[in-house]
N, C-alpha and C positions, 0 to 999 in steps of 0.2 A: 424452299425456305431454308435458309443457313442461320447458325447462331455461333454467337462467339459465348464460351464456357469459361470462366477463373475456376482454376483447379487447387485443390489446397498444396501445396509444396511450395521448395523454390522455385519460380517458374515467373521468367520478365514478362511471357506474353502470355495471351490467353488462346483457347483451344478454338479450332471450328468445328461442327458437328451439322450433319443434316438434321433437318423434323418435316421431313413429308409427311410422317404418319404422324404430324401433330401439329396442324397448319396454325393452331388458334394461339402458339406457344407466345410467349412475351416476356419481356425485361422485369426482372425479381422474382422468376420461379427457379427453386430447387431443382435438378435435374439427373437421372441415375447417366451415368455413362461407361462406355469400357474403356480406358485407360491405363495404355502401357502392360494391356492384356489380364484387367481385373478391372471388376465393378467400383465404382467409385463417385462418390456425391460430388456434383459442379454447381455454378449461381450464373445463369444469365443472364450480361452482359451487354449483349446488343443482337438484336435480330435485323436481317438482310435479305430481300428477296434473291441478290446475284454473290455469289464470292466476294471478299474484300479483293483479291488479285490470283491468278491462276494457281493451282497446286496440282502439282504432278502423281499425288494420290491419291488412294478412294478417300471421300469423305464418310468418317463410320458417320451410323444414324443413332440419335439419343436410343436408349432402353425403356425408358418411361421419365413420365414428367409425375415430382413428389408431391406439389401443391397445386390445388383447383386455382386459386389466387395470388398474386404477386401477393410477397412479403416485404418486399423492400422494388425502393425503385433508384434512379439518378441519382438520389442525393445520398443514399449512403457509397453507392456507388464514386462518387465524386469523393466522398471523406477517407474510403477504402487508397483509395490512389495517393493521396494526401499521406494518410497514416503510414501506407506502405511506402513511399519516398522518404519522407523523415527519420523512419527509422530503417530504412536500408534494408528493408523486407519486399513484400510482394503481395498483391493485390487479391487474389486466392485464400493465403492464409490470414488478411486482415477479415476477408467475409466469414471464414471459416469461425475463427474467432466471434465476430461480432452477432452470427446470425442462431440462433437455435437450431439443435438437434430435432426436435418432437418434430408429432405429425399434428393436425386438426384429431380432436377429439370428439367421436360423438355423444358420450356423454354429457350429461348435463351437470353443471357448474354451480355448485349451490351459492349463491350471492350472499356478501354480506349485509348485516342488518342495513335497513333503508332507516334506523332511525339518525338521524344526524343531531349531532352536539354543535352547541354554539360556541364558536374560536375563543380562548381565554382573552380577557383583556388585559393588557397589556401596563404596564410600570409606565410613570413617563418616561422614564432611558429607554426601553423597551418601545417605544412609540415613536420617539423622533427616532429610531434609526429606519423603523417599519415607512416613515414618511417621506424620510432623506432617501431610502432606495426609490421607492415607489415614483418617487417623483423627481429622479434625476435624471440628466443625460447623459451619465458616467453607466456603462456594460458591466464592468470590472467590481463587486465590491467584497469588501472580509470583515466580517463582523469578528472583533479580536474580543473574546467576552470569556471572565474568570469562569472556573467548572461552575456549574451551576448556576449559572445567569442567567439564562432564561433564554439560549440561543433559539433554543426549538420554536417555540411558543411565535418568534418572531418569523422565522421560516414557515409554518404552519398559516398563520396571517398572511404572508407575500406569495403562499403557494394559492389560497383560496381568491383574493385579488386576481392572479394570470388569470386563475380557473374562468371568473367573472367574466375575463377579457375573451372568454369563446379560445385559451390555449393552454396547452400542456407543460408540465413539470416534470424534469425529472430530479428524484432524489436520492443523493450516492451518502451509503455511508460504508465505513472500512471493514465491517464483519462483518459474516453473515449471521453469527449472534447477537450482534446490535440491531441489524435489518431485522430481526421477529419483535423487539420489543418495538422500535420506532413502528412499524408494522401498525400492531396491537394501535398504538396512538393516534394515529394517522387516519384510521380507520374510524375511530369516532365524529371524526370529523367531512370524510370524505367518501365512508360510506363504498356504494358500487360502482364510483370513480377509481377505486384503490386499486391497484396490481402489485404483485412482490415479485420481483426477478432478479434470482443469483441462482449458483451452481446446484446447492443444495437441494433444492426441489425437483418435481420429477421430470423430464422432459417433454413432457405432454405439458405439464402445467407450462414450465418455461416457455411454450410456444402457445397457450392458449391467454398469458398474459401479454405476449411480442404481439398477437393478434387484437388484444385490445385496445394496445396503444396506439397499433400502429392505422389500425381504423377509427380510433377517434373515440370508443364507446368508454375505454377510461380515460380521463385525462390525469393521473399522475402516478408514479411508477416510484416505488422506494426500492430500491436493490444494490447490492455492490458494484463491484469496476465494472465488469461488463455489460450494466444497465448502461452506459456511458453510452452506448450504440443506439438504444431503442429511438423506432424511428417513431414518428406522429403529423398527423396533417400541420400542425402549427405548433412549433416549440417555442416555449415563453417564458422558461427559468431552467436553469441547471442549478441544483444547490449540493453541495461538497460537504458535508459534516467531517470535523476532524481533517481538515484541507492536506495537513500533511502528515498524514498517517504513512507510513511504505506501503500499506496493502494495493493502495493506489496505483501502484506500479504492476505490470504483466512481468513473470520471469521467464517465459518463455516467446518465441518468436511468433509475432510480432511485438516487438519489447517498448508498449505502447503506456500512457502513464494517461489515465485517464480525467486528471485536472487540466493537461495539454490537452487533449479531445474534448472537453468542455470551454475551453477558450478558443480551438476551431471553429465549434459548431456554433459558435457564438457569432462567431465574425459571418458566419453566409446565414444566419438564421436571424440576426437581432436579437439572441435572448438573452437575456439577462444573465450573469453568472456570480454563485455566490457562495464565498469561500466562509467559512467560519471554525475557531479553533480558541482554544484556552494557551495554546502552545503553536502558532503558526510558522510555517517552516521559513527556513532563512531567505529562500529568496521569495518567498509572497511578502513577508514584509520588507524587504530591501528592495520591492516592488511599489509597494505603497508608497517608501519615504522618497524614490523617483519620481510619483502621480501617476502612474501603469494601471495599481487599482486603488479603485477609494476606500479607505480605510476606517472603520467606524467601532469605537469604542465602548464596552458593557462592563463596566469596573466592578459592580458589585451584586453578590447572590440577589437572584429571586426570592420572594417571601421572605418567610423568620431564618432560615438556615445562613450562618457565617463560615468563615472560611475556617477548615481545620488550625490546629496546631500543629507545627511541624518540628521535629527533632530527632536529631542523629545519636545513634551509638553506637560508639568503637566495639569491634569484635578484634580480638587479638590472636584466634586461635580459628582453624576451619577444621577441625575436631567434629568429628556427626556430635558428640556429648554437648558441645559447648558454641554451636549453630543458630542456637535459637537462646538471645541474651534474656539473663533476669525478665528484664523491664520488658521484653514483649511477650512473654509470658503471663507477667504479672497483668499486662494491656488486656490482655486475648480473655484471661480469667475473671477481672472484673466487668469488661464489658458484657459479657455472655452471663454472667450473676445479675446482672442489673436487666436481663430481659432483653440488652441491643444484639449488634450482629459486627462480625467483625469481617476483612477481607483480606488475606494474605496472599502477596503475591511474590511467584517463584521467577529472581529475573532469568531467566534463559539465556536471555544473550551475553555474550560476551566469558562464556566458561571455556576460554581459546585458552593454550597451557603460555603464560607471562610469567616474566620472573620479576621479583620485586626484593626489597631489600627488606628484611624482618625487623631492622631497626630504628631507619627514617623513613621507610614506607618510598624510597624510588619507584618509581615503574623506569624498566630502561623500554627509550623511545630510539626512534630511527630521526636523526639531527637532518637530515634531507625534508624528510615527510610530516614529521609532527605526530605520526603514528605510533602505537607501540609496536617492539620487535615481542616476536612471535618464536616462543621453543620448538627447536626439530629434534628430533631422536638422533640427529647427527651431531648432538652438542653446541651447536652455534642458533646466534638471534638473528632470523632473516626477518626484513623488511617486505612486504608482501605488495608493497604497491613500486619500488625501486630496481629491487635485490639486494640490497646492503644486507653484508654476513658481517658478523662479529662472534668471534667465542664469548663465552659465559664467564663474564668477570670472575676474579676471586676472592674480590675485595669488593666492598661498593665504593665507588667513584665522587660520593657524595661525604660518606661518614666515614669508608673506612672498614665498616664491622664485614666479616667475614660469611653474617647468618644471610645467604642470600638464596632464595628459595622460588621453584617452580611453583606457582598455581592454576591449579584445573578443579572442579569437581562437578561429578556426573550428576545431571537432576536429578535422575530415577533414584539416586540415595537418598537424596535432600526432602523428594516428595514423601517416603519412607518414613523419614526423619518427624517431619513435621504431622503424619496422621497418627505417629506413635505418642507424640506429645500431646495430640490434643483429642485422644481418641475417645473420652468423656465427654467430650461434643459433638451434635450431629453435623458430620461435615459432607460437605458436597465438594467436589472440581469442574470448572470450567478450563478445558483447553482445547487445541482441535481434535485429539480424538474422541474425546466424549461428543462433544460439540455437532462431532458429523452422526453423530446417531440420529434417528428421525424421532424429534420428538422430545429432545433430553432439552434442548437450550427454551423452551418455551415452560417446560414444566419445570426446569429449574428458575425461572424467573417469576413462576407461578409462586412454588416454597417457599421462594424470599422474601417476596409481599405478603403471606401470609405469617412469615417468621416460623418457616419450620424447620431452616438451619439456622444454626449459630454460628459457623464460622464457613465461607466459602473459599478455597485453594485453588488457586489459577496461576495460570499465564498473564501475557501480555494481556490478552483479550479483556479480564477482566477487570482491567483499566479504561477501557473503551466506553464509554456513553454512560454507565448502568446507572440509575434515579433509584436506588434504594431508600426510604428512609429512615432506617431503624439500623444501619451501617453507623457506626462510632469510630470505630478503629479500624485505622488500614496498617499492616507491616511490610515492608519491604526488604525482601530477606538477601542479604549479600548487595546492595542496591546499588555501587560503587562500580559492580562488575564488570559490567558494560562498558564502561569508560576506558579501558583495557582494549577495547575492539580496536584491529587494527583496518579504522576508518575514521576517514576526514568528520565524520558525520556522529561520531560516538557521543560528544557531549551533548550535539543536541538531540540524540535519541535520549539518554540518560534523562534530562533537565524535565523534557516533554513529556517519559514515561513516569515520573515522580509527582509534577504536576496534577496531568491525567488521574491515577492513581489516588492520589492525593483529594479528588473532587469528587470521588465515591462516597465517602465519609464526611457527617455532621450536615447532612440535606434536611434532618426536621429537627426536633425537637433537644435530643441530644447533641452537644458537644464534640466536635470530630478532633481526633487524635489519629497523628499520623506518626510512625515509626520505622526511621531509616535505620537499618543497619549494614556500618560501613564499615571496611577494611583500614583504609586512609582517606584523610581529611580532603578536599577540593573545594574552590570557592563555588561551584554550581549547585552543593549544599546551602549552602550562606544564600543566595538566588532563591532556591527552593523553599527556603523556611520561612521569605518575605513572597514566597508567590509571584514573585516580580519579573516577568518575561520581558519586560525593555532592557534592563540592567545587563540579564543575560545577552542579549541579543547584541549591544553594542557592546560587549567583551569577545562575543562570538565572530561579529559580523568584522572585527578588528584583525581576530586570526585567519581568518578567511581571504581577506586582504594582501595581508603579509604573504600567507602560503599559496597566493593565486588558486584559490578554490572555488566553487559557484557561494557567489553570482555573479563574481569578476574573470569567473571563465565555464568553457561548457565542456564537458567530457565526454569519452566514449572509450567504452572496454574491449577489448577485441579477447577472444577468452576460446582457445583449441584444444581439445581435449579427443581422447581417443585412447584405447587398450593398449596399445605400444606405447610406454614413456617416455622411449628414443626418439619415435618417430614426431610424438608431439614435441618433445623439445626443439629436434632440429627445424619442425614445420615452424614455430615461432619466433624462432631464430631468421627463419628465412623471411616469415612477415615481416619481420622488424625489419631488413635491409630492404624491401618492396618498399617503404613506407618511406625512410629514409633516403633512396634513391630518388622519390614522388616527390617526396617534401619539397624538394626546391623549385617544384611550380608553383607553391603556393608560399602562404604570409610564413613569415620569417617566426610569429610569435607560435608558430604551435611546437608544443613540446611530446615527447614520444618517450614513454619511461616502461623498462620492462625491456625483452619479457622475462618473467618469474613466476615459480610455480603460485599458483592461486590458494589464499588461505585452507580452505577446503580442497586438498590437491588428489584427491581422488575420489568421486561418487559413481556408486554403481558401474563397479571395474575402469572405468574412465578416468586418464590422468587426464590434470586441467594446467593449463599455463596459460596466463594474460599480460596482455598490455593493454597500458590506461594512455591515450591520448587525452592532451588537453590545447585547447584552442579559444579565443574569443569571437573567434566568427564557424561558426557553425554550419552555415555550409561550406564552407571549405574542407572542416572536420571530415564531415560525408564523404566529399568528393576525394579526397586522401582515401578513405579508407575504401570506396567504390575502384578506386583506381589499381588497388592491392588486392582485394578479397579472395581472391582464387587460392582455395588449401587444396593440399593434397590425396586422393581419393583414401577412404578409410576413417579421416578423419573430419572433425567437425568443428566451423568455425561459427561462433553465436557474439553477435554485433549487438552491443545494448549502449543506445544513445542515450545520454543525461544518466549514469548508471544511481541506483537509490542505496547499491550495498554494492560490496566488490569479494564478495567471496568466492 
C-alpha cells in the first residue's frame, strides 16, 4: 500500500510514502513522517495499491498514523488545490493552515445548557429581508444595515431555518473578542449544536470542535478566518459579520482571504453566502450595484436606541498636555457622573512619520499614487507604493508658511496619557495583548454588562460588534490619523473605523455622543456625522476609478526581504526585469510599479522591498508572476494576491 503525503512547505507536488505496517490507512488522516531527515506532520492525499510510476529509491514507510478517523476528505482537499493555485502557494500549506493541530481528547466535554431560547422576533424590515434571502434564487447576499440594526437577530433566524433543513452554518466574525460574545448569544439559541473555533483556544478544544462539525453532531460553528475551512456533511450558509473587516485576510502564506473561500465553497456546495456590514468594503458593494450579490437594506436601529451624535474637534497641538481636548474630557466626566459608560479608542494605525503644514494643514501626497509621502531619516518624501523621492519642502506649496512639520506619535505614551487623565475611573483595555490572556475578553464583557467600568480604552477591536447598553460616549483620539496611511485603502479604513466606533454608543436608553478628534478638516468627516455610507462610497468608488484601484483592477504584491539589504535590493531589482521581460506575453494593461523599499522596511532583522502589480485579468496576474518567482537562495519572496494592506 502507497500513499501520496502534502507536506507543509513550498512543495508543487506531494510525497509517496509506504503503509505496510498500516494497511487500513485512508484519505484525511494526519500522518508522522521523516522528512528531509526529521519528523514531520503530512495529510493524505490519495492511497494506491501500486506506485503512481517507477521511482528509483527506497520508499520511506510512514512512522505512525495521528488520527483513528479521517478528518477531512476530497472536498477540502479539492478547495486546498483551488486555494493553493490562486494564491500562488501550495497544497501542503493550505491543509496545514486549514486543518487543526490537537489530537482526539479523552476527556469528556461538558455540553452546553440543553435549555434552548426562542429566536427574537423580528421588525418588519428585519423580516422581509429574513424572507427575501430565504426565499431567493440569488447565492450572493449583504445585508448593509446601520450599527445596531439588528443584523444579528436576522442571521440567528437564517442560521436556525438551514439548521431545519438537516445543514450546517458557518459563522466568521473578525476577532476573536467578538467570537466569545457572539458565542455567549448563539448559544442560547443553539444550545449543543454550538462550536467556537479560532486560534485562541486550546488545540485539543480546536480539534474536538473540527470533530464535531465535521461529523455532523454540531451543526453551526462561530469562529474567525480560519473557521472558513471547517468541513461538515452538508453546508448550508456561510455568514461574514463585519464582511470587510482586514482580519479577514491571512498575512501569511497561504495569503488566503477568507470571504474568497466562502464564495468558493459556495459555488461546489450551494450554500448560501451572507455578507453583512454598517461599512461594506468597496468592492462588495460595487458588487451589488453590478447584480454579483443581492444587496438588502436595514436603515434603521433595533428597538428604542437612535443613532449617536457625531462631532469633530480640532486639536491644534500633539503636546501629551493638550491630547486630550476640553470637550472630551468634559464628555468622559459627565457621562461616567450620570452612571453611563464611555469607550475611547486609541487609532493605532496610521502613526507613520507625514509631514504636513502647521498652517493649512497640507498633507504632502505622492501625485502618481494618491497616497501620502512617508518621512525617511534620509530627509526626503518617498512614495512607498512608486518610489517617488522628493526633499522636504521649505515652504508649503499651498500657503507659503514656512511651519512645516513631521508627525509620528508613539501609543505607548498616548495610552499613558489618557489612564493619567482619567485615573478617578475604573478603567479597563481591550487590545490584543490583554485580549490573548485566557479569560480576560469574556470577563471583561461580563464588567460591562454589569457596569463595573466606567470608561473602556482600546484599539481597533473595540469597535468591532460590542452591544453595550449603558455606553453614551465614544472618543476617537487623533481619529484623522489614519488617513495619512500610505494606502489606496486609508479613507475607507478611517470612514468604516469611525462608523464602526460610532455604533457602540447610544444602544439603550441614553443618548450616544460621539467624539472626533481631528488634526485637519476632510469631507469623510462631514459622511461620518450624517452616517451615510453611499455618499461616501460614490466619492470613494469615483477615486478608485480615476487611480485604477480595485475594483477596476486586481493586484498583487510581490514583497523580498532578507538580512542583507543589498542583496534584497538587487534581488528586486532583478524581479522587476523577470517581470518586465514576461510582460510581453501577456495583456498590455498590467502595470508593474516598484520595486521600493516597503513602508515597514525592516521587521525582525529582515529588509523588505516590493512590488505592487496591477492587472484586470487576474489570471494573467499569476501567470506573470508564476513565470518570475524564482529569488535567490537566502532570501524570501512572499506573493500576496488581492493585497488588504501594503506595508
Amino acid at each position: 500500500m502507497f500513499v501520496e503525503v502534502a507536506v507543509p512547505g513550498p512543495f508543487e507536488n506531494t510525497f509517496t510514502y509506504s503503509s505496510h505496517n498500516n494497511p487500513q490507512i485512508q484519505i484525511g488522516l494526519r500522518v508522522k513522517i521523516n522528512f528531509s531527515n526529521r519528523e514531520t506532520i503530512g495529510y493524505v492525499v490519495g492511497v494506491s495499491d501500486v506506485l503512481r510510476e517507477p521511482i528509483e529509491f527506497e520508499v520511506k514507510e510512514i512512522l505512525s498514523v495521528i488520527d483513528e478517523n479521517p478528518i477531512f476528505d476530497d472536498r477540502l482537499i479539492e478547495l486546498a488545490k483551488k486555494i493553493a493555485d490562486e494564491n500562488l502557494s501550495y497544497i501542503g500549506e493550505v491543509l496545514s493552515m486549514a486543518l487543526p493541530s490537537g489530537k482526539a481528547s479523552a476527556k469528556k466535554i461538558k455540553p452546553l445548557s440543553s435549555k434552548k431560547s426562542d429566536s427574537n422576533s423580528l421588525s418588519p424590515e428585519q423580516e422581509d429581508i429574513y424572507n427575501d434571502i430565504i426565499s431567493s434564487d440569488e447565492k450572493y447576499h449583504l445585508i448593509f444595515g446601520v450599527t445596531g440594526s439588528g443584523k444579528t437577530e436576522i442571521y440567528i433566524k437564517l442560521a436556525e431555518q438551514v439548521i431545519k433543513q438537516g445543514k450546517s452554518v458557518i459563522y466568521l466574525v473578525p476577532e476573536i473578542s467578538l467570537s466569545s460574545q457572539i458565542f455567549m448569544r448563539l448559544a442560547e439559541y443553539f444550545t449543543d449544536q454550538l462550536v467556537l473555533y479560532h486560534s485562541g483556544i486550546t488545540p485539543i478544544a480546536r480539534f474536538n470542535a473540527w470533530q464535531k462539525f465535521y461529523s455532523g453532531e454540531a451543526k453551526i460553528v462561530v469562529g474567525t478566518r480560519s473557521a472558513c475551512f471547517m468541513q461538515c456533511p452538508n453546508l448550508g450558509m456561510i455568514i461574514l459579520d463585519e464582511e470587510n473587516d482586514s482580519s479577514y485576510k491571512e498575512n501569511s502564506s497561504p495569503r488566503y482571504n477568507a470571504r474568497r473561500i466562502a464564495f468558493i465553497r459556495s459555488k461546489s456546495t450551494d450554500a448560501i453566502v451572507v455578507l453583512g456590514s454598517a461599512t461594506p468594503s468597496i468592492e462588495s458593494f460595487y458588487a451589488c450595484e453590478k447584480g454579483v450579490i443581492k444587496l438588502h437594506k436595514l436603515l434603521s436601529r433595533f428597538g428604542k436606541g437612535g443613532l449617536p451624535a457625531v462631532e469633530t474637534v480640532q486639536i491644534n497641538s500633539l503636546k501629551p498636555n493638550k491630547i486630550i481636548s476640553p470637550k472630551l474630557k468634559l464628555a468622559v466626566k459627565e457621562a461616567v457622573d450620570k452612571g453611563e459608560q464611555v469607550i475611547l479608542l486609541l487609532n493605532r494605525r496610521g502613526f507613520s512619520p507625514i509631514v504636513v503644514c502647521e498652517e493649512c494643514g497640507k498633507v504632502y501626497e505622492c501625485p502618481d499614487c494618491s497616497v501620502s509621502l512617508n518621512y525617511h531619516k534620509t530627509g526626503q518624501l518617498v512614495c512607498h507604493y512608486c518610489g517617488r523621492s522628493e526633499p522636504i519642502p521649505k515652504k508649503c506649496s499651498s500657503c507659503n508658511s514656512e511651519k512645516i512639520s513631521k508627525i509620528g506619535l508613539g501609543t505607548q505614551r498616548l495610552e499613558d496619557i489618557i489612564s493619567a487623565e482619567f485615573q478617578m475611573f475604573r478603567i479597563a483595555r481591550l487590545d490584543h495583548d490583554s485580549a490573548s490572556k485566557k479569560g480576560y475578553t469574556l470577563e471583561l464583557i461580563d464588567k460591562m454588562q454589569k457596569s463595573e467600568i466606567d470608561v473602556l480604552l482600546g484599539t481597533q477591536m473595540v469597535a468591532k460588534g460590542f452591544d453595550f447598553s449603558k455606553v453614551s460616549v465614544v472618543g476617537i483620539v487623533l481619529a484623522d490619523m489614519g488617513l495619512n496611511f500610505p494606502d489606496y485603502r486609508s479613507q475607507e479604513r478611517i470612514f468604516s473605523l469611525i462608523v464602526q466606533a460610532s455604533g457602540r454608543c447610544g444602544r439603550g436608553d441614553a443618548k450616544g455622543k460621539v467624539i472626533l478628534q481631528i488634526f485637519q478638516e476632510n469631507q469623510i468627516f462631514e459622511f461620518a456625522k450624517k452616517s451615510d455610507y453611499e455618499i461616501f462610497y460614490k466619492s470613494e468608488i469615483e477615486i478608485r476609478k480615476l487611480t485604477a484601484y480595485p475594483p477596476f483592477t486586481r493586484l498583487a504584491r510581490l514583497l523580498v526581504r532578507g538580512i542583507d539589504e543589498d542583496k534584497v535590493k538587487i534581488s528586486a531589482l532583478e524581479l522587476k526585469e523577470k517581470l518586465l521581460k514576461n510582460k510581453v506575453n501577456y495583456s498590455s494593461d498590467i502595470e508593474i510599479l516598484g520595486p521600493v523599499e516597503a513602508p515597514i522596511a525592516k521587521i525582525g532583522k529582515n529588509f523588505r522591498h516590493h512590488i505592487i502589480i496591477k492587472s484586470k485579468d487576474v489570471s494573467q496576474l499569476r501567470e506573470l508572476i508564476r513565470s518570475a518567482r524564482i529569488i535567490k537562495p537566502g532570501l524570501y519572496l512572499e506573493i500576496d494576491i488581492d493585497p488588504v494592506e501594503l506595508l
